[in-house]
FILUMSE-87384 format. One record per residue (C-alpha): residue number from 0; chain; x, y, z. Coordinates in steps of 0.001 Angstrom, whole numbers, always signed. Layout:
N
r zaza = NUM	kevex = A	east = X	north = Y	up = Z
...
//
This chain:
100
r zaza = 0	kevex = A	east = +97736	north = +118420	up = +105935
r zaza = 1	kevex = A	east = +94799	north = +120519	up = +107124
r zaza = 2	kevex = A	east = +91954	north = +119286	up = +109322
r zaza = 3	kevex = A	east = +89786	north = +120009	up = +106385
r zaza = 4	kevex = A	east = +91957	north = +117495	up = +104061
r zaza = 5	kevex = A	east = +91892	north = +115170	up = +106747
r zaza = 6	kevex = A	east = +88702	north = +114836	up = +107156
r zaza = 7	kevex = A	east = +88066	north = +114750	up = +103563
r zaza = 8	kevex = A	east = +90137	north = +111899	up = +103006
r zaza = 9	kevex = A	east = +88455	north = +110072	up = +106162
r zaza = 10	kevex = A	east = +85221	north = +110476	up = +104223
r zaza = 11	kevex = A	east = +85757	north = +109234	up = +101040
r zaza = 12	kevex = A	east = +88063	north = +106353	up = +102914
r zaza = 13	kevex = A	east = +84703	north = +105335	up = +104883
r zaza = 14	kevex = A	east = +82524	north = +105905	up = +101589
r zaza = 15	kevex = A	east = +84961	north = +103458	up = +99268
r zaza = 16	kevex = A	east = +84617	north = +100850	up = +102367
r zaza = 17	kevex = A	east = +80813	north = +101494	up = +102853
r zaza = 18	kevex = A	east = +80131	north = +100995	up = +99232
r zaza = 19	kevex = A	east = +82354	north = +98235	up = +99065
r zaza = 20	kevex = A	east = +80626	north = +96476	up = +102352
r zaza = 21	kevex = A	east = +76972	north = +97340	up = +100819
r zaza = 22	kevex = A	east = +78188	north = +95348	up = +97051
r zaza = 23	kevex = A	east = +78957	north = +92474	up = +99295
r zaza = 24	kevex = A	east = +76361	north = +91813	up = +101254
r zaza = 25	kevex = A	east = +73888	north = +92175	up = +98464
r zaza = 26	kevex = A	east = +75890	north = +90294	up = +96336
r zaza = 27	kevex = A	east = +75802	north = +87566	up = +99190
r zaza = 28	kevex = A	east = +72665	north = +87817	up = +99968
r zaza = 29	kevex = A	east = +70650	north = +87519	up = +96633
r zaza = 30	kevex = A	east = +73101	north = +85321	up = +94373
r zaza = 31	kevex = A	east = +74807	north = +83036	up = +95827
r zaza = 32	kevex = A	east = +76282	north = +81114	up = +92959
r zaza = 33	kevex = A	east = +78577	north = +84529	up = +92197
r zaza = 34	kevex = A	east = +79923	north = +84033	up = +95817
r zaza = 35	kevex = A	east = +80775	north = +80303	up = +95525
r zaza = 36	kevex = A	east = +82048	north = +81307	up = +91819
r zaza = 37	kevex = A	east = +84662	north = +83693	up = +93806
r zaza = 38	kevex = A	east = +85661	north = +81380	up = +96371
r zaza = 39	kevex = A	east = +86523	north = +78374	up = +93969
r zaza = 40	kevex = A	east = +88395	north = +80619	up = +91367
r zaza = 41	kevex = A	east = +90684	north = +82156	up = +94246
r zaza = 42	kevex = A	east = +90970	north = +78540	up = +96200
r zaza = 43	kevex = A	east = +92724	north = +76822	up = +93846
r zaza = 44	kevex = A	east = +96571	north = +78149	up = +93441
r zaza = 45	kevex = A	east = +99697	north = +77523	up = +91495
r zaza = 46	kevex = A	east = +101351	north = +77257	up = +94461
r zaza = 47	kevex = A	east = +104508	north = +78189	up = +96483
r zaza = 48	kevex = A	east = +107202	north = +77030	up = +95137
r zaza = 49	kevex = A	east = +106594	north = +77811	up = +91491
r zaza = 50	kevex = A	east = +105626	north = +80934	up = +92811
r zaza = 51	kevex = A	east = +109193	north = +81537	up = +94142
r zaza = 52	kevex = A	east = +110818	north = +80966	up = +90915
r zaza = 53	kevex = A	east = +108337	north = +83193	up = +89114
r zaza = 54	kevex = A	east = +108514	north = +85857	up = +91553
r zaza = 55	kevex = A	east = +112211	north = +86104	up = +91646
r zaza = 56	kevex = A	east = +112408	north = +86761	up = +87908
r zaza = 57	kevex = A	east = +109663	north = +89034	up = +88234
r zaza = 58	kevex = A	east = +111513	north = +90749	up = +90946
r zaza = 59	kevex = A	east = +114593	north = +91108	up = +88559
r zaza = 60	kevex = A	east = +113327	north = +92309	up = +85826
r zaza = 61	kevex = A	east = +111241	north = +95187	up = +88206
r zaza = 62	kevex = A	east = +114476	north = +96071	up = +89795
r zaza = 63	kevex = A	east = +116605	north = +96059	up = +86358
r zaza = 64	kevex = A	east = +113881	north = +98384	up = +84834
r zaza = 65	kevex = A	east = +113845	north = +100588	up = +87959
r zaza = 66	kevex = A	east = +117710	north = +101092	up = +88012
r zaza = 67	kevex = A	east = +117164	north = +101706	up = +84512
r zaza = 68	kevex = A	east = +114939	north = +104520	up = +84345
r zaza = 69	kevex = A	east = +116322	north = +106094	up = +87695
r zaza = 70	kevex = A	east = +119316	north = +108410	up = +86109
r zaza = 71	kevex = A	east = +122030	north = +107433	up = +88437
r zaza = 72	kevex = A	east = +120299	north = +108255	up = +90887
r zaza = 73	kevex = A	east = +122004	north = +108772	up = +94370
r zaza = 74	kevex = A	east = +124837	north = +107597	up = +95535
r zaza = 75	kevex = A	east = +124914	north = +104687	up = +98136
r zaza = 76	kevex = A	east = +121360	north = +103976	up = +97831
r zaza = 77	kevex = A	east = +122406	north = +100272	up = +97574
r zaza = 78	kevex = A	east = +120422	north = +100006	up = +100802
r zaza = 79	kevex = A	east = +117193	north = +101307	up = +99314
r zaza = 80	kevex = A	east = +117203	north = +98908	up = +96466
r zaza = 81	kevex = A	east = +118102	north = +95699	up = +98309
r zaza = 82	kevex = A	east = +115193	north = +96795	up = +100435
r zaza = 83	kevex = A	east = +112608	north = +96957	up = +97518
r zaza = 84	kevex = A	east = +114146	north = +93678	up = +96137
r zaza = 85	kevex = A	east = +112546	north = +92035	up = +99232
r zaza = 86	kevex = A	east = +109760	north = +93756	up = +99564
r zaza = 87	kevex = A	east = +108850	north = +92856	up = +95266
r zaza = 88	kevex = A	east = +109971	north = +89821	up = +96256
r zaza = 89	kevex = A	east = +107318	north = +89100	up = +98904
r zaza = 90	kevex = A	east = +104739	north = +90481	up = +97318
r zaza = 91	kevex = A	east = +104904	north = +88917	up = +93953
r zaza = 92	kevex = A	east = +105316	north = +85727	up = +95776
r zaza = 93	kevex = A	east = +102673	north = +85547	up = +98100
r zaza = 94	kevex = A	east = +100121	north = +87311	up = +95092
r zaza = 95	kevex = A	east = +101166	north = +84419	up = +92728
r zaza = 96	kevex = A	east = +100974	north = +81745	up = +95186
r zaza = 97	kevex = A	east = +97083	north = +83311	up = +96177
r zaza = 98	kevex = A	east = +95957	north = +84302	up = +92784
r zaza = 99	kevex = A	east = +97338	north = +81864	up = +90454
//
């Protein structure tokens, strides 16, 4: 990468957060209601043991699919897919458990 894409990418990375951290605070500081709106909705969660149940099919079916489309692939990349399995795994848990 060349100092010129790097510092490109630092900019708009800075701009995204700015913007993001300027929507907040004025969100914050003139409504209220919105922010108490947000923190009920994402309070209240399915949580973590349904979760685990969910995410696990959810996992399967992602890896299945994956294996699927991957045409053979290469061989002995066993290691590769047990390594997304818990990595889908994690994530889908811990996003249902939060968001749902």
């Amino acid at each position: 990468m060349e100092k010129q894409d790097k510092n490109a990418l630092l900019f708009i990375v800075f701009f995204v957060a700015g913007i993001i951290a300027i929507t907040y605070w004025i969100i914050s500081e003139y409504n209220e209601a919105t922010i108490s709106w947000f923190s009920d909705t994402f309070n209240s969660s399915l949580g973590f043991k349904p979760a685990v149940s969910i995410a696990f099919i959810l996992t399967m079916v992602v890896i299945v699919i994956l294996a699927m489309v991957s045409d053979g692939g290469i061989f002995g990349e066993i290691q590769y897919v047990l390594g997304a399995f818990f990595v889908f795994f994690l994530m889908f848990t811990l996003l249902i458990a939060w968001l749902f």
